[in-house]
Residue, then its C-alpha position, 0 to 999 in steps of 0.5 A: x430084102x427087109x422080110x429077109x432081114x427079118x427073118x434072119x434077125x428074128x431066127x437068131x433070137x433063138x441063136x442069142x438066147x442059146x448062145x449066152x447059155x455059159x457066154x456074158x453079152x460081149x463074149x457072145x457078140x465079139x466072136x458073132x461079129x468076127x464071123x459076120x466080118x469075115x464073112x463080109x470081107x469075103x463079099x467085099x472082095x469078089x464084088x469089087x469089081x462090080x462095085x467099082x463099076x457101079x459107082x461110076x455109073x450111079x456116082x456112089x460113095x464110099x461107104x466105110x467112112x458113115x458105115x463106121x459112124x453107123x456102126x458105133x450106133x448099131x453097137x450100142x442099141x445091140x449091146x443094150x438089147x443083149x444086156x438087157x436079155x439078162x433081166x427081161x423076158x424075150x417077150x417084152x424084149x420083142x416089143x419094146x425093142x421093136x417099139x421103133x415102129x412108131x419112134x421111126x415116122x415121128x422121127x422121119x416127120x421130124x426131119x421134114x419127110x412127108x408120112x402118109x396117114x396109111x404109115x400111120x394106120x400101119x403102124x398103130x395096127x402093128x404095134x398093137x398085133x405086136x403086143x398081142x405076140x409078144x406080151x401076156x398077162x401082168x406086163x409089167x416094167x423091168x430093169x431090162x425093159x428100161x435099158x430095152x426101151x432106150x435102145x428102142x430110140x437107138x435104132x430108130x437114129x440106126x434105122x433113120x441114119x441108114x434111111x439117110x444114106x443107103x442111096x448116095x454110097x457103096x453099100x457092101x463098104x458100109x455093111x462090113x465097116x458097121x459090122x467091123x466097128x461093132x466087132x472092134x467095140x464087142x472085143x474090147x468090152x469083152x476084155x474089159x467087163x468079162x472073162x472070156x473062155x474059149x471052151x464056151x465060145x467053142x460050146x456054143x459055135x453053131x450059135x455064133x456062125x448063124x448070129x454072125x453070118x446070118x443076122x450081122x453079115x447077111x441081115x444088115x446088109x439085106x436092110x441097107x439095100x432095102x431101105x435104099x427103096x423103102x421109105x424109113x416108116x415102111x421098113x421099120x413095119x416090115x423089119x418089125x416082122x422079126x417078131x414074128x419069124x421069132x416067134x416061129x423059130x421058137x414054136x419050131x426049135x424050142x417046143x414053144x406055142x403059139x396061142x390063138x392071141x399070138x396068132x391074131x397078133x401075127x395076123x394084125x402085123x401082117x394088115x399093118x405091113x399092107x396098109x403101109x403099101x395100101x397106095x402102091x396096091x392100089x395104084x397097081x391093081 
């Protein structure tokens, strides 16, 4: 579910950089988010039943009400990380974004969760594959690598506040309220920082569809259920895959390639991801 989540996140980079061809950050994020919205409300109703069944057996909670609070928190790290694309490259965004991947145990240690010492080599081997992926030469700090680099802390608290209750509550409630309080903001700060013209929101449908549909409706919800079985620092390796998949997309979309440093950093992402699992292969094997 997470490498899901991964994945659609990572090909809707492609999406996003389309998509704000002619579009500002929020005119591009309020009709992406509506899409995804609908889209839930579409899930929500023909799984009522189930889900009514199923909190009565596992005494879940409702979920709309933490899917709303997490949902103020989800739009502000997005928010950063569209504007954010406007004064840095898609490669530092890649990594400084993803820099969760080592905010996300020091946070979970922090809140008394016990991190194993392969978490830790996990994280160290993905961080630096990452780097490897997303970083060439000359790396230097931007004006949108510091807004980047702040929104990095802000989705660890979003990867951490899922971590905390995506096993007690109804989690097709709190997908669609996050993705709803999201939609809700977008739209408002559309209206009051932009102007927002149809004719390019038309232009750039197909990126809309995919980034609401695929990443806001169908990734988040993917990463609620998978963090409801992952611990926080596993998934946030896993999830940080998204790079990669990126960088995929891009090789098969956009004509990019990927050099032989790109590839060893993909391979370096991937032994991070199975070192975190080093004690459940072990214990299956």
């Amino acid at each position: 579910m997470l490498l899901g989540a991964a994945f659609f996140w990572g090909t809707t980079f492609v999406a996003q950089l389309e998509g704000m061809d002619g579009l500002g950050p929020f005119s591009y994020a309020a009709p992406r988010y509506l899409t995804g919205f609908l889209s839930l409300l579409i899930v929500l109703f023909y799984t009522r039943r189930s889900r009514a069944r199923e909190r009565q057996q596992k005494n879940y909670q409702r979920g709309f009400a933490i899917g709303l609070i997490i949902g103020v928190v989800l739009f502000v790290a997005s928010s950063m990380q569209q504007i954010a694309l406007q004064f840095s490259t898609a490669g530092k965004a890649a990594f400084i974004t993803c820099l969760y991947i080592v905010f996300v145990p020091l946070g979970a240690k922090f809140l008394g969760k016990i991190i194993r010492r392969e978490n830790w080599l996990g994280a160290g081997l993905a961080i630096v594959g990452l780097y490897l992926l997303a970083i060439g030469e000359g790396f230097s700090i931007q004006l949108g690598d510091a807004i980047l680099f702040v929104s990095a802390f802000i989705w660890t608290l979003q990867i951490l506040l899922v971590d905390r209750f995506a096993s007690k509550v109804d989690l097709i409630e709190m997908s669609t309220a996050q993705v709803f309080i999201v939609m809700v903001l977008s739209f408002a700060a559309m209206f009051a920082l932009e102007t927002p013209s149809l004719s390019a929101m038309f232009n750039a449908w197909f990126a809309i569809l995919y980034g609401g549909v695929m990443s806001a409706g169908v990734a988040f919800t993917l990463q609620l259920y998978g963090q409801r079985y992952a611990d926080p620092s596993t998934a946030a390796i896993i999830m940080s895959f998204e790079a990669i998949f990126g960088a995929l997309a891009g090789w098969l979309f956009l004509n990019e390639v990927m050099s032989s440093r790109e590839i060893f950093g993909c391979v370096l992402m991937l032994l991070g991801m199975l070192a975190t699992q080093w004690t459940l292969i072990k214990s299956n094997a």
